[in-house]
Each structure stands twice: as structure tokens, then as C-alpha cells.
N, C-alpha and C positions, 0 to 999 in steps of 0.2 A: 501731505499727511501730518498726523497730529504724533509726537513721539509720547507716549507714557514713560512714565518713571521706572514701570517693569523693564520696559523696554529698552531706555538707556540702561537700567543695571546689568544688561546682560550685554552690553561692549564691552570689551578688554581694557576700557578705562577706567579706572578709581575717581571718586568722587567727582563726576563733572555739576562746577555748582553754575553753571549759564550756559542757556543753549538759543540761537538765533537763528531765525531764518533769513539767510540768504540771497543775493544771485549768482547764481552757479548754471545759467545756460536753461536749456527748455525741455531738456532729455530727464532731469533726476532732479528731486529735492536737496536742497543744500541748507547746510547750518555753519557754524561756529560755534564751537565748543569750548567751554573753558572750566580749566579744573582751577585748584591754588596756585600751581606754579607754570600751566603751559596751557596753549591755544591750539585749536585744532580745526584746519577743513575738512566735514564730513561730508559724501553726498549720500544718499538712498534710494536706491530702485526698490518700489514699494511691490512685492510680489514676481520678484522676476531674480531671485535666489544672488548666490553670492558670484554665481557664473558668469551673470552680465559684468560685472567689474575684472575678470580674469582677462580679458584683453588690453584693457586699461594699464592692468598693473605688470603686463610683462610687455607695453609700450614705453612706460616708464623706465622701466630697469633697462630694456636696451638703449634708450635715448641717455639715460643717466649715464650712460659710462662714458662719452665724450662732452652730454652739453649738461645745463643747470636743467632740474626738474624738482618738482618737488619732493620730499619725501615721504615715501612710504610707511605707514605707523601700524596699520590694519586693515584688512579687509577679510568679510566673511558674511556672516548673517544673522539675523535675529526672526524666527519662524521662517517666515517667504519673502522676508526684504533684504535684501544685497547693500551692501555696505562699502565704504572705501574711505579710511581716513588718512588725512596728510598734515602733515604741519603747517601752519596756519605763516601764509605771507604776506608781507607787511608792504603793500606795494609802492612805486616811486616814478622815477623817472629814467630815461639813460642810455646810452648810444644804439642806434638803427647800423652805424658799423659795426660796431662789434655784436648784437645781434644777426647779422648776416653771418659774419665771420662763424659764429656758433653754429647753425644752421651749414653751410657751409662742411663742416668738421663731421657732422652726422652726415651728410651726402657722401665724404669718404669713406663713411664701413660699409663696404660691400658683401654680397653673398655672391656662392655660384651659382643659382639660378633666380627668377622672377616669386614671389611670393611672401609664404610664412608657413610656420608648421603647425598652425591650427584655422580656421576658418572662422570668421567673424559672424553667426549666426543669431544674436542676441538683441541688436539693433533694429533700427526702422527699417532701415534698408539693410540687408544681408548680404554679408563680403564673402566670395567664392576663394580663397588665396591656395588654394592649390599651386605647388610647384609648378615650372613652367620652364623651361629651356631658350623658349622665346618669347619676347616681348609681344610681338604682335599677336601671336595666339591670347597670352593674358590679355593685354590694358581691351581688346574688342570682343574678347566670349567671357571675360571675367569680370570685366568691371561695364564695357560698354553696352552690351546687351543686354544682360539682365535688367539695368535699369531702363532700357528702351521698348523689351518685353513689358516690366511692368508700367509703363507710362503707354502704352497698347491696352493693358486689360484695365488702363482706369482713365480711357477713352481721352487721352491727352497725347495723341500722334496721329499722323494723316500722311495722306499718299506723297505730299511734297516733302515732309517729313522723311520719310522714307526713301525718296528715290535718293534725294541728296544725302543721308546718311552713306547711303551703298556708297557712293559715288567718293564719299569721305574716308570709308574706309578702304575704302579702291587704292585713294592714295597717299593713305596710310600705311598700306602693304608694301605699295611699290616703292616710297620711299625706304621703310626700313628692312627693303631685302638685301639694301646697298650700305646702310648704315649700323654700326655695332651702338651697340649699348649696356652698359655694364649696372647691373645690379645693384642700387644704392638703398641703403637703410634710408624710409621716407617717414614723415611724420605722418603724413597721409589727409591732415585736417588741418594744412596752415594758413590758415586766416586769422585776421589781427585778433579776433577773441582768445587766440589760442598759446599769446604769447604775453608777458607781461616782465616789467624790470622791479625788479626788489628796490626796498628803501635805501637801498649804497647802489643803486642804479645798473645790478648784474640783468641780465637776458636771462630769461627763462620760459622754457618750451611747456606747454598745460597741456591734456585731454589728448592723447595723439590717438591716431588711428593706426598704425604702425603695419607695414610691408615695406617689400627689396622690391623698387621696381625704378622707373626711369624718373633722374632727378627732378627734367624737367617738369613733372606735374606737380610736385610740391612747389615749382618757380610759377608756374601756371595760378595754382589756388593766389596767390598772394595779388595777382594782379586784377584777381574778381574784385571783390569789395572793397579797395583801399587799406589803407592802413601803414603801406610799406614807403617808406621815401627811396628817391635815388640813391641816399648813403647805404642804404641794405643793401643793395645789389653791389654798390661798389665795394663792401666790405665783404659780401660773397665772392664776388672775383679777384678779389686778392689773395683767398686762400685756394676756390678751385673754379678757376674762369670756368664761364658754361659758354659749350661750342659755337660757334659763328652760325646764327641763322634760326637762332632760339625763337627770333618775333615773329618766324614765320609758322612755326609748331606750336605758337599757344593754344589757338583756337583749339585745336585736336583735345589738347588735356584741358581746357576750362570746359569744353564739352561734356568731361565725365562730372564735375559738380554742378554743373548748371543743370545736367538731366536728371540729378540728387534733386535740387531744389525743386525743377518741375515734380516729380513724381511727390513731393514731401507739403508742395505749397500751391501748387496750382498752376494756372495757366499763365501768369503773373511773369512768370521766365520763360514763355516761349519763345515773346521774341529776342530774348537772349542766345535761346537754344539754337532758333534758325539761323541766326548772325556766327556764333558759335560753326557751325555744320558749314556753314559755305567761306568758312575762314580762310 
């Protein structure tokens, strides 16, 4: 979208004298802002109020109290476009261990139960986070179904599709009727886009998707698309090792983004999906 001059004067910024368009991801318009004396990351959801960003910004404030995020400056809106501005970071280089380590650190604030206290309905794909008492019930009618309903009504599943899901969540149940899991504050979207090192080369967590659920599926996202080296994991388990037999539980949670991708991109991941499903 095109910003007018009306239309920047009515941010809670004074005189921004350059504004650029960005990459900031395939969800929102992105700029860079600059006034006389500061720089600013702005995105816009053109038409979709100031609500699409209220999940955003109460990702950030929980992530922000143990790891680096960016900061918060504004969000709101300008007629029906949604807004979210941050302080503009100046990116670099800088340890995959102490990146883990950070991540790590957010895996230890826990809740007492599975979810969040609002429901993510503003997205491509709509988060159910209703409380939950048990894991199983959530990560298979709250995250796994839905999208496997809707990858059903946009004719991208079949009967093979289907038996071996049951059959996955078969023993998916039956392992964690025997196994506890504790409720971790999750970024919910950690893949290498989602994280970057400032110019003094700190870690820093971008764009989360934020619920309490089992850590291992944010250890799961990292290992779809690359990005992570072995020192991430080693400087993860030096603050809170993940349980013996992790490699045999990814499948399960890369299952729930890879069924994201199918429903979002196409057929493209399916045979990801089915390798996924019989993990």
C-alpha cells in the first residue's frame, strides 16, 4: 500500500522526514521510518484494524521479560489499517550458543495449564488457545485438526492421509498417557526468519506466535528449514537439556507446520506431510 502524508500525520510520531519500504515477511507491509533523531520498524495490515497486531504485542512483552525482543513504540491504527511500530535494529552477527541459551530461558516460564487467554483469530490460519489441562487434548483438536479439517475442505488430504494421521495420533495418546509435560512459554513461529543478532551480536526473538504448550515443538520448528547449527542446541541444553528421546517426537510437532504450509502453499508439502505423519 501507498502511505499518504495524511496518513503518516496521524501516528503518534512527530515529523518523520523518510519513510521506506521494506522486507518484513509476506503477512504485512513493512517500512522504515525516520525522523531527525530516531529510526523506526513499522508494519501495516492494510484493512484489518489495530487488533491484528494485539497478539503480536502481548508476544513481545511476554518473551521480553527473560529474552532480547524488540521494542515496543506504538501500535494502533489509522482508519482500518493496523499498525505496529518498533525500534529500528541495526542487524549483525553472533553466537547460535547463546541464542539457544536465550530461547532456552523462555522454555523455562511456565504456566498451569496448556494455552493463552486470548485466541489468535486474526491470521491466515486461526489459533484455537483455549486453556487446556492436557496436552493431548490441545496440540490434536487445537492445533492438529483444524488444520487438517481445513487442508479436507481445500481438497489437499486423502484416505492414506487420513488412516495414518489416526494411527499417529493413536500414538500420540498412548505415549503421553505415560508421559508429563509441563507448560512452557513458546514462541510458537521459531524459524530462522524469526530470529536475528543486533550490531554487538546479541540474540534476538522477532514476530512470535506466543502459547504455554510442550517445548518440544518450538525444538521441532527449528529443525524444518535450517537455520540452527549444533552450537544452538548445545547451548540450549546447557541451560535446560530436553528429555532423552526428543528425535523420536519431532515428526509429531513438525507435523503441526508443515500441515501450516500445506494448507497456506500447496501441495508442495505433502510429501513432507506424509513423511512427517509416519515419523
Amino acid at each position: 500500500m501507498s502511505l499518504s502524508k495524511s496518513w503518516l500525520q496521524q501516528l503518534p510520531i512527530d515529523d518523520v522526514r523518510t519513510i521506506k519500504s521494506v522486507s518484513g515477511g509476506d503477512i504485512n507491509d513493512s517500512y522504515m521510518l525516520e525522523t531527525q533523531t530516531n529510526k523506526y520498524f513499522m508494519k501495516v495490515q492494510p484493512k484489518r484494524g489495530k487488533e491484528f497486531f494485539a497478539h503480536e504485542v502481548e508476544g513481545l512483552e511476554l518473551l521480553g521479560k527473560v529474552a532480547n525482543t524488540p521494542q515496543i513504540v506504538a501500535t494502533g491504527e489509522v482508519g482500518l489499517d493496523g499498525f505496529l511500530i518498533l525500534n529500528w535494529i541495526d542487524t549483525g552477527s553472533g553466537s547460535q550458543v547463546e541464542l539457544g541459551k536465550m530461547v532456552a530461558r523462555v522454555h523455562q516460564q511456565h504456566a498451569k495449564q496448556f494455552g493463552l487467554d486470548h485466541n489468535f483469530t486474526a491470521g491466515n490460519l486461526p489459533k484455537n488457545n483455549t486453556w487446556q489441562s492436557d496436552w493431548t487434548t490441545f496440540y490434536l483438536n487445537q492445533r492438529l485438526q483444524p488444520l487438517v479439517d481445513l487442508a479436507i475442505k481445500k481438497g489437499r488430504w486423502n484416505d492414506w492421509r487420513k488412516k495414518q494421521f489416526q494411527s499417529m495420533s493413536n500414538q500420540f495418546k498412548k505415549y503421553y498417557s505415560t508421559h508429563e509435560v509441563t507448560p512452557s512459554l513458546l514462541h510458537g513461529d521459531l524459524w530462522s526468519g524469526n530470529y536475528m543478532f543486533t550490531s554487538d551480536g546479541t540474540p534476538m526473538l522477532i514476530d512470535p506466535d506466543v502459547f504455554y504448550g510442550d517445548r518440544e515443538l518450538d525444538i521441532a520448528m527449528t529443525t524444518i528449514f535450517g537455520g540452527f547449527s549444533q552450537e544452538f542446541y548445545q547451548g540450549y541444553n546447557s541451560v535446560y537439556p530436553l528429555k532423552i528421546g526428543v528425535d523420536k517426537r519431532l515428526g509429531w510437532y513438525q507435523l503441526n507446520y508443515l500441515l501450516a504450509h500445506l494448507n497456506l502453499f500447496g501441495e508442495t508439502y505433502g510429501p513432507m506431510v506424509q513423511w512427517s505423519i509416519k515419523f
